[in-house]
N, C-alpha and C positions, 0 to 999 in steps of 0.2 A: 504494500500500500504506500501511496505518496502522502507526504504531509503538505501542507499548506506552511506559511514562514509562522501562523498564528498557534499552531497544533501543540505546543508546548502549554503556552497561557491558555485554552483553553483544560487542557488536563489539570492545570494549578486550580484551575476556577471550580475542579470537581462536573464536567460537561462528559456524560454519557456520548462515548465516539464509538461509532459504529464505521464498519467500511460503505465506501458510496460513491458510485463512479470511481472506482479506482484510488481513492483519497482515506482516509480517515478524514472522519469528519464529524463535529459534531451537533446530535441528534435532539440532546435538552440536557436543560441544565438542573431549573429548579420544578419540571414538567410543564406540557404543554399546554395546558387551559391558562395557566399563571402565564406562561410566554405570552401567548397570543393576546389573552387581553392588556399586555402590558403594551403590544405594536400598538392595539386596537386606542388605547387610554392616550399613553402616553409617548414614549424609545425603546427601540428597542434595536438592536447591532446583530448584524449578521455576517457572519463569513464566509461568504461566496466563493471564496478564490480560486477553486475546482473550476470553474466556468472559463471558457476558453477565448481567448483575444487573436483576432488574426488580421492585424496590417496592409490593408492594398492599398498598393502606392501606384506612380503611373499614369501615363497620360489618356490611357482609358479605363484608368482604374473603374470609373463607372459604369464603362459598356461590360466589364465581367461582372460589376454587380445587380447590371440589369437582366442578363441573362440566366443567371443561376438561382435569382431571386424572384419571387412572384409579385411584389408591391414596387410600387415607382418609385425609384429613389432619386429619377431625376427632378420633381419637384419639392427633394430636399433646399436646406440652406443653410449655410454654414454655422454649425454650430446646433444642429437640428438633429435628432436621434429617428427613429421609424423600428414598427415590429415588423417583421415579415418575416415567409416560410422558403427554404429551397424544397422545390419540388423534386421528386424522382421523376424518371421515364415510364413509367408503369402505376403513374394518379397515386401515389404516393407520396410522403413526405418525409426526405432527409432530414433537417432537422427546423425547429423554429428559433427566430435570433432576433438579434438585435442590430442595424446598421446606425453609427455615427460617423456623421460628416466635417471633417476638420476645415477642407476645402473641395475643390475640384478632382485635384489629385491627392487625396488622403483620405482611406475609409477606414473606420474597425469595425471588424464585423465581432458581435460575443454572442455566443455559444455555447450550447449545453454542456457538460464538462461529458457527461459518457458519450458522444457523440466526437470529440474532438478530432481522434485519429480518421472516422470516416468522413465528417465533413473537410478537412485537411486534402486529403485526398479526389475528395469531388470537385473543391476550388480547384486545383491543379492541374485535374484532369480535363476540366471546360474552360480551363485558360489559355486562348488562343487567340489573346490579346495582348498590347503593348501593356500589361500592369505587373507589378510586382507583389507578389502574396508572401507575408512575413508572418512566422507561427510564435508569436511571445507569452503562448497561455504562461509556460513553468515562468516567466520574470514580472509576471503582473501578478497583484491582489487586487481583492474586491471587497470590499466592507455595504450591506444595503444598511442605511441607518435610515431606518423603517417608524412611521410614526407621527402624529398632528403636533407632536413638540418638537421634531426634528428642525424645523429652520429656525427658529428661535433658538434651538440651543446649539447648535452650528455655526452660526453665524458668528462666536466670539472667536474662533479661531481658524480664520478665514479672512483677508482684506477682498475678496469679492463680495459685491451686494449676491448676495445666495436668494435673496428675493425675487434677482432681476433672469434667474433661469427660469423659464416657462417650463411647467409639464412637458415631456418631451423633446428636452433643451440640455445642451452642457455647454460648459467653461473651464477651460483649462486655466490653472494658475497655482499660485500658494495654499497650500493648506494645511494647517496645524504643523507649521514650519517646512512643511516639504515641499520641492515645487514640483512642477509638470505636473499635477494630480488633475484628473478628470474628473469634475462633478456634474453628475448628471441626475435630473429630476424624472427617475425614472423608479421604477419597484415590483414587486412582485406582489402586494398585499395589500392594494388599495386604502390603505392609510397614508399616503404619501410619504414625503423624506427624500433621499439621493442616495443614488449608486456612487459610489468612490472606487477608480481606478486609479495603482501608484503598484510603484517598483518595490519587489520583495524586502528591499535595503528599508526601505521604509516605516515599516509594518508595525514595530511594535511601537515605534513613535504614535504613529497616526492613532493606534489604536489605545493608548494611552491618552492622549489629547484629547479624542472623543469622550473617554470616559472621564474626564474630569472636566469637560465642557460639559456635559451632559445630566452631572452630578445632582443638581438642585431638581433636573427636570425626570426623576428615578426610571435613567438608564440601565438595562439590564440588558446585556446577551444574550441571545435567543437563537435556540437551535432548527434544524431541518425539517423537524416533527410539527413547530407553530409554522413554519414557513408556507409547507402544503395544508395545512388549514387555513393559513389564511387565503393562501390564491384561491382556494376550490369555496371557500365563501363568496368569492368575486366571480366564479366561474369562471378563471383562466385555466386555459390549457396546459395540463405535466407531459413533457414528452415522453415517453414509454409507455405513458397510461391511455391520456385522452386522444393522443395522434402518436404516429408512428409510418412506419416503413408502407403500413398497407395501406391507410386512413387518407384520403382525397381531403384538400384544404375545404373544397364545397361539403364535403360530410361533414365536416367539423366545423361548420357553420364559419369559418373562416375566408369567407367571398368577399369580405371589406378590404381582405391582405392581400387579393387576385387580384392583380390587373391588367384588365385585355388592352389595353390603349398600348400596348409594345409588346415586344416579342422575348419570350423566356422557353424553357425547358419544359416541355407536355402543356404548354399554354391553347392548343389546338385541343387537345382532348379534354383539358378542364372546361374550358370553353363550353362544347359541346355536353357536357355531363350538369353546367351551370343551368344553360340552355334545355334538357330535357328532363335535367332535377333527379337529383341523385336519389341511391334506393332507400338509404339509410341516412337518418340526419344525427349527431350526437345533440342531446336534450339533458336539463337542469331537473331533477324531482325531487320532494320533499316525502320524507316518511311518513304517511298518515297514522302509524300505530308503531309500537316500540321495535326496536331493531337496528342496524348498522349493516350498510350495505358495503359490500367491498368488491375490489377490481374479481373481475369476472365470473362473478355473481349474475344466471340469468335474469333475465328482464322478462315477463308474459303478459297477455292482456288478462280480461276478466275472466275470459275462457280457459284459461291456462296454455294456451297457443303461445310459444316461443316466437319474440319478437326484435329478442336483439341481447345486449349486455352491459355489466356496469365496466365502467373503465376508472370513475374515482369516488369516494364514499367516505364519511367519517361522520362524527356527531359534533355538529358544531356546535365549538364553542360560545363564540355569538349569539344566537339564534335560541340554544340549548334545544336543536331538533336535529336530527338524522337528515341526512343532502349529501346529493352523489350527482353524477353524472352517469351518461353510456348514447350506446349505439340502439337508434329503434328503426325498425322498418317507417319512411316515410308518412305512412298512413297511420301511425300514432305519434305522429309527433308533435299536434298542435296542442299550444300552450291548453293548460286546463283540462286534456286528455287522463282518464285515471288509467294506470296501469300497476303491475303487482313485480315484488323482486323475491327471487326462491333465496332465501335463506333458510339455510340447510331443509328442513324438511317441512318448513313454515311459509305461508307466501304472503307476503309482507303486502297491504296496501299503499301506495306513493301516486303521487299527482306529479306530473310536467308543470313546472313554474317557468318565468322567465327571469334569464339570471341578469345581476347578480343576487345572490342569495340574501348577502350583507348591502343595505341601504346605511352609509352613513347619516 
């Protein structure tokens, strides 16, 4: 297993590490209902650094990322982040990421961290363009300081106004004494905050500074376990779980991150599958009777007719109701549809909502 430059300090802090992506990593600290309502409340620090950074440089640096990507990144601007999916050649999807725009010629794309070596490989192989692709996951960290106190308590150690990043914006500069650091208004768990990109040299500094900025506003550490609760209360996408190698971006209701206006990889067959509406849609449900639904748990209608499956499931802690997602045959997919989930030999009733689950 790899460590992260934080894997130390996190063992001091007594943080349950499990392996994850190839990394130790860790899972919680003080448990996960305590975590996540602490994002929810108030800060909360994550160590992402498993996530993978890859550098295109070049003078078309953008025409490889318009190709291998499904969302337009040419009406980015400098200093402007976007989600978007690589597609496979077979309506599938390599992975889902993150593009940032430094300039014309400068992108970083981030990335799932289990994913790293195949998508590495995909850039490479559909680059038959003047760009330069540079693989710096092992010399980056990542910190998400997660949470509705995060710019307020940020902002002391920091000479950029942290204000003036838009959602979906970063800034390069000084931060908590180090420079080149990325901050980007961006996150996994809809409480807001900034992703923080800086060189492994840096790390315990950064992450010290945070936590004595943070100090009055009761910053806590929070592991892996509140992180997937909190995305799957917003109803974001886990790659392994809710999308994957076989999962079309149209199935996964991700047609916002398709764009037909230019030409990409299987963009002709998503097209056409947009166009005549795919067979299976992935859908948000609520538990209407006690239970916990989990990845590949079937899904049935009232009949007990097999209709599809969960891909993510947990009892939220927000909410304190059972919420998952999965895969249903089109024709149960509209909002308000009841349908039932087999847990073990019980079959659970759930309704299709519309996510996200969590309304700030």
């Amino acid at each position: 297993m790899k460590s992260t430059a934080l894997t130390e300090i996190h063992k001091q802090l007594g943080a349950k590490i499990v392996p994850f992506a190839g990394y130790d990593m860790p899972v919680s600290y003080t448990g996960v209902n305590e975590e996540h309502e602490t994002v929810r409340q108030s800060l909360g620090v994550f160590d992402v650094s498993h996530m993978g950074e890859f550098f295109i440089e070049g003078k078309e640096a953008l025409q490889l990322i318009q190709k291998i990507t499904s969302n337009d990144a040419s009406i980015l601007i400098d200093g402007q982040a976007q989600y978007t999916c690589m597609p496979n050649e077979t309506g599938g999807i390599i992975d889902d990421l993150i593009i940032y725009k430094f300039h014309n010629e400068k992108f970083m794309m981030v990335v799932n961290a289990s994913n790293i070596e195949k998508d590495w490989k995909w850039v490479n192989q559909h680059n038959t363009f003047d760009a330069i692709p540079t693989n710096l996951s092992d010399e980056y960290s990542l910190l998400a300081i997660q949470g509705p106190k995060a710019l307020e308590a940020m902002q002391s150690i920091s000479p950029l106004d942290l204000s003036a990043i838009k959602f979906y914006h970063f800034a390069v500069g000084e931060f908590a004494g180090a420079q080149d650091v990325i901050i980007s208004a961006t996150g996994y768990t809809g409480s807001g905050g900034f992703e923080i990109y800086f060189k492994n040299k840096d790390a315990e500094l950064i992450w010290t500074s945070v936590f004595a900025a943070g100090k009055d506003f009761g910053i806590k550490p929070i592991g892996l376990a509140a992180r997937d609760t909190l995305r799957l209360e917003m109803g974001m996408c886990l790659y392994g779980n809710d999308i994957d190698d076989t999962t079309s971006p149209i199935e996964a209701k991700l047609g916002w991150i398709t764009k037909f206006t230019k030409d990409f990889i299987n963009a002709e067959a998503l097209k056409a599958e947009k166009e005549n509406g795919p067979c299976r849609k992935l859908v948000a449900f609520e538990l209407q009777e006690k239970g916990i639904p989990r990845h590949g748990y079937a899904i049935v209608d009232e009949e007990g007719h097999d209709i599809g499956h969960v891909t993510s499931g947990t009892m939220s802690p927000s909410l304190k109701k059972a919420i998952g997602m999965g895969y249903v045959k089109t024709e149960h997919s509209k909002f308000g549809t009841s349908i039932c989930i087999q847990i073990r030999k019980k079959t659970i009733k759930a309704t299709i909502v519309k996510p996200p689950f969590y309304k700030a």
